[in-house]
N, C-alpha and C positions, 0 to 999 in steps of 0.2 A: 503493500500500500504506500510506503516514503518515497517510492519511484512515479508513481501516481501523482500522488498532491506534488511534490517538487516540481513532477513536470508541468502541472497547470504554474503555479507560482512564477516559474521562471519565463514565462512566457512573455515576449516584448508587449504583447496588448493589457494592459493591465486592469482596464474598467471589466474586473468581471466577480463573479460570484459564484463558492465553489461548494456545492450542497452535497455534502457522503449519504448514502440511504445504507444502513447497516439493517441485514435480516434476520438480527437476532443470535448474532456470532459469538462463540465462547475462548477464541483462541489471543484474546487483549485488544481487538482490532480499537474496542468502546475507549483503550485507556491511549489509546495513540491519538485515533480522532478528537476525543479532548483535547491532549494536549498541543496538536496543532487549532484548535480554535482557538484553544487560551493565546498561544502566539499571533493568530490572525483573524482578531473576533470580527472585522471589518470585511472579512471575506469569504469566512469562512463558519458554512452552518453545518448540522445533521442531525438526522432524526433515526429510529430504530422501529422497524419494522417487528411485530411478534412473530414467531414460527410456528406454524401449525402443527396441532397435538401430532399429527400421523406424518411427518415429513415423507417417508419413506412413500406414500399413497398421494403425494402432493407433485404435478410435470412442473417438473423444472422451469422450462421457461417460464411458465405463468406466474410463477415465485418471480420470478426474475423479474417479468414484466409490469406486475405490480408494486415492486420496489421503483422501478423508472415512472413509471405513472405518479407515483405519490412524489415524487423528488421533483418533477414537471411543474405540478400543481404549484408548487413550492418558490418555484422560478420567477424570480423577477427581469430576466433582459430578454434582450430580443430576438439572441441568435440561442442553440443549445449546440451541445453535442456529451456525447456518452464515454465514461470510460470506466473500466475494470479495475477491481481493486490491484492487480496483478501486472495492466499492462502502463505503458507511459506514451507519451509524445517526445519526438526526439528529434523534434525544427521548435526553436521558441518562437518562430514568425509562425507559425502554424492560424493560430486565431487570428492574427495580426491581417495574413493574406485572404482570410477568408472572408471576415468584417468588409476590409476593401473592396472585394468585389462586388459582395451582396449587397454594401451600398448604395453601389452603382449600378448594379442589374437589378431592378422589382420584379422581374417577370421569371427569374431563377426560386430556386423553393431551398435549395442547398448548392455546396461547394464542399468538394470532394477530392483528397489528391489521397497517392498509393501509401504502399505500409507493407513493414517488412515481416514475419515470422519471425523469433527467435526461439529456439530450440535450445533444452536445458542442458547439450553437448556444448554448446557454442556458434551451431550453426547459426545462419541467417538465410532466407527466401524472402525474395522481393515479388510482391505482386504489384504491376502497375495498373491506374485506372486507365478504362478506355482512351484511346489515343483520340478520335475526330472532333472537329471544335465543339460540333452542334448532334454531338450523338443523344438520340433518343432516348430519354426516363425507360419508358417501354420496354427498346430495346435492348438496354441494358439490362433492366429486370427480367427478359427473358432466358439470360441466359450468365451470364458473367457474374462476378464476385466480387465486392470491397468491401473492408469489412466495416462495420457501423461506426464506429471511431472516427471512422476519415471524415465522416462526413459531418459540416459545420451547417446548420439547417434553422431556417427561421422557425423560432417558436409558437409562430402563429400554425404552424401543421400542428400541433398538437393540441391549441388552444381554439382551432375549427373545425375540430373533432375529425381528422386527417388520418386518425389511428384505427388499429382493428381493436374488438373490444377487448380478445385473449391476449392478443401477445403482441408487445410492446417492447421487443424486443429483440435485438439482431435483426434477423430477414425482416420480421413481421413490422420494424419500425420503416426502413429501405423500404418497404414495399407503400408505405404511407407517403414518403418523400417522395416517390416519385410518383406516385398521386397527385401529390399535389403541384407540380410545376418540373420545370429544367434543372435538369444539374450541369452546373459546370465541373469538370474536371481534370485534376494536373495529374502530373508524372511527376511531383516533388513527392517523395518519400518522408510524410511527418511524423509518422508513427508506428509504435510497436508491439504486435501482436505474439505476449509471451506464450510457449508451448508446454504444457505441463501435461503427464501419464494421469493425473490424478483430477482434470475438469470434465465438466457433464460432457463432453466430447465424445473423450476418450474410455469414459465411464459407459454410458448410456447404451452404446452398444448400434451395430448397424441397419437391426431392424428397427428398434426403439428409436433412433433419429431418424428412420423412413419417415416411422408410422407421425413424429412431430412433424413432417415437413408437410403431412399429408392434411395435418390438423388444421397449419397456415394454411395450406392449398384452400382447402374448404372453408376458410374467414374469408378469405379475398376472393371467390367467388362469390362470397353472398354479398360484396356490396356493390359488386355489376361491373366493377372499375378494370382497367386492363387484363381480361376475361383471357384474350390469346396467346398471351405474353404468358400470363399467371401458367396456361396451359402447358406450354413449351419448358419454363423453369420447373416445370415440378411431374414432368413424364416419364424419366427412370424414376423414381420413390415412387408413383403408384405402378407403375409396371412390377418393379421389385416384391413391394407388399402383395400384390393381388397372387403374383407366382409364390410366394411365400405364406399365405392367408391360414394356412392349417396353424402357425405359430401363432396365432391373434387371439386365441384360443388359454394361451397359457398363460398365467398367472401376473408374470410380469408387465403385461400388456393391458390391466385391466385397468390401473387408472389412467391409462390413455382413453381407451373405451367409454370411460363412465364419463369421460369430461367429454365428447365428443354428443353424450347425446342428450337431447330436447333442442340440440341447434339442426337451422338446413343445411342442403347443401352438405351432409351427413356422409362425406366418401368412404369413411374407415368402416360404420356402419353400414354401409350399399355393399362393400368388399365382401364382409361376416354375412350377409344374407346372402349373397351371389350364387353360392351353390343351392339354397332349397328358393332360392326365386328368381321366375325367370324376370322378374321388370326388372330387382337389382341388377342381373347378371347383362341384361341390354343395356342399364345405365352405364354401368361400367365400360362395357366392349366399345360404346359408342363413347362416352368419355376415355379413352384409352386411345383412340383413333385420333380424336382431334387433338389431342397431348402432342401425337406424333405428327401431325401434319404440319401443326404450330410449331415443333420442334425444328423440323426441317424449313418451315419458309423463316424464321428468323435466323435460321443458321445461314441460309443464301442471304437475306439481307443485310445481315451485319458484315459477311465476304464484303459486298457489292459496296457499301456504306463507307469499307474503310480502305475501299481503290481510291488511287492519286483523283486530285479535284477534278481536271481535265474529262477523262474517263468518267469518274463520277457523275458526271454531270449529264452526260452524253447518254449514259444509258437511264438516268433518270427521267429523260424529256420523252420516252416512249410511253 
């Protein structure tokens, strides 16, 4: 966490304010964050989230996503952005370049540059954000990755209710930003995304992050918004699960299930009934179809998107 707050602190922008939402931690997090408010009561608040009686029966993200929500609320400026007790920033122009821009662009919703991986060997992986000036929210969301960190985002996405109701967090906030407007993007590398054996990650397991990604899938088609794109991003996790659907079944997988149902839009549900019903089982094949068709035309357009201008242009006037 001292790699954290230091790296907001150090940061050349200095009008800001730095809220910790702690979920009820036992390993001293409560007596650090104290003592960095006592040193910077002018910038620094936080509050403590309770932990539910049955953690073990409680999805992860939505723990998570509820800590970021109440921390929001709590917000007074005008831009936000997200970071992990674990990871840091590591450009102190980071804020600095991002304000500047969004100042100057009203029509952008967020500013986004890359971020590196660090690995508890020592390695490092660089992921860059898209390269074109004017690349599409959309198609971005349909298929590519950055991680939520990067992105420095007007607070009014969260405050014109831009969010999905579950998760409010990682993808599921990304997937609100670009809801709401343009993102600009750099290839400045501000941040760093630490790797540890022991986070929901690497814990959770590869069906159990399907079956989450499939939970997002199903919020962001019920609020009608980037319906093709949603389709395309998230076509292997339900291909995966549906081939894998006899595991749905076991134990581990039930409070994913329980939290899944009395909402629409219900895939993980449609999957479990597929075999004793044929409407599930036509929802699915036919939603499975259009995953991949979406799949494949945003894979040709972002080809096509990210040809030299000249070209670009030429094939776009058909």
């Amino acid at each position: 966490m001292p790699y954290a707050i230091e790296s907001c602190l150090s940061q050349s922008f200095q009008d800001i304010e730095i809220i910790i939402g702690d979920d009820g931690s036992d390993d001293g997090s409560i007596e650090l964050i104290e003592q960095y408010c006592r040193d910077y009561p002018e910038k620094i608040r936080y509050f403590v989230m309770e932990r539910p009686a049955e953690l073990k029966n409680f999805v992860p993200s939505i723990r998570a996503s509820n800590v970021i929500k109440t921390a929001l609320k709590k917000a007074n400026g005008r831009y936000a952005v997200i970071l992990s007790g674990d990871d840091y920033f590591c450009d102190s122009k980071k804020f600095a370049d991002a304000a500047a821009f969004l100042n100057s662009h009203e029509t952008y919703s967020a500013y986004a540059d890359s971020f590196k991986m660090v690995y508890e060997d020592g390695q490092e992986m660089i992921y860059l954000a898209p390269r074109p000036r004017n690349y599409p929210a959309s198609f971005f969301w349909s298929k590519d990755y950055i991680h939520l960190s990067s992105f420095v985002w007007r607070k009014s996405v969260f405050d014109e209710g831009w969010f999905l109701e579950r998760f409010c967090d990682d993808t599921g906030l990304i997937f609100s930003i670009a809801c709401a407007g343009k993102v600009k993007f750099s290839e400045k590398v501000s941040f760093a995304y630490r790797q540890h054996n022991y986070g929901i990650m690497a814990t959770t397991g590869k069906m159990g992050l399907n079956i989450l990604e499939l939970m997002l899938f199903q919020d962001c088609l019920r609020t009608g918004k980037m319906i093709w794109s949603s389709c395309s991003r998230f076509a292997y996790p339900l291909l995966s699960v549906y081939r894998n659907r006899a595991e749905l079944h076991e134990a581990a997988y039930t409070k994913y299930i329980k939290s899944c149902e009395g909402y629409s839009h219900n895939v993980v549900g449609e999957i479990i009934n597929s075999d004793a019903s044929l409407k599930s089982r036509l929802f699915i094949y036919s939603l499975m179809l259009k995953c991949m068709i979406s799949r494949k035309f945003f894979g040709l357009m972002s080809k096509l998107i990210k040809l030299p201008g000249k070209v670009q242009r030429k094939l776009f006037k058909l």
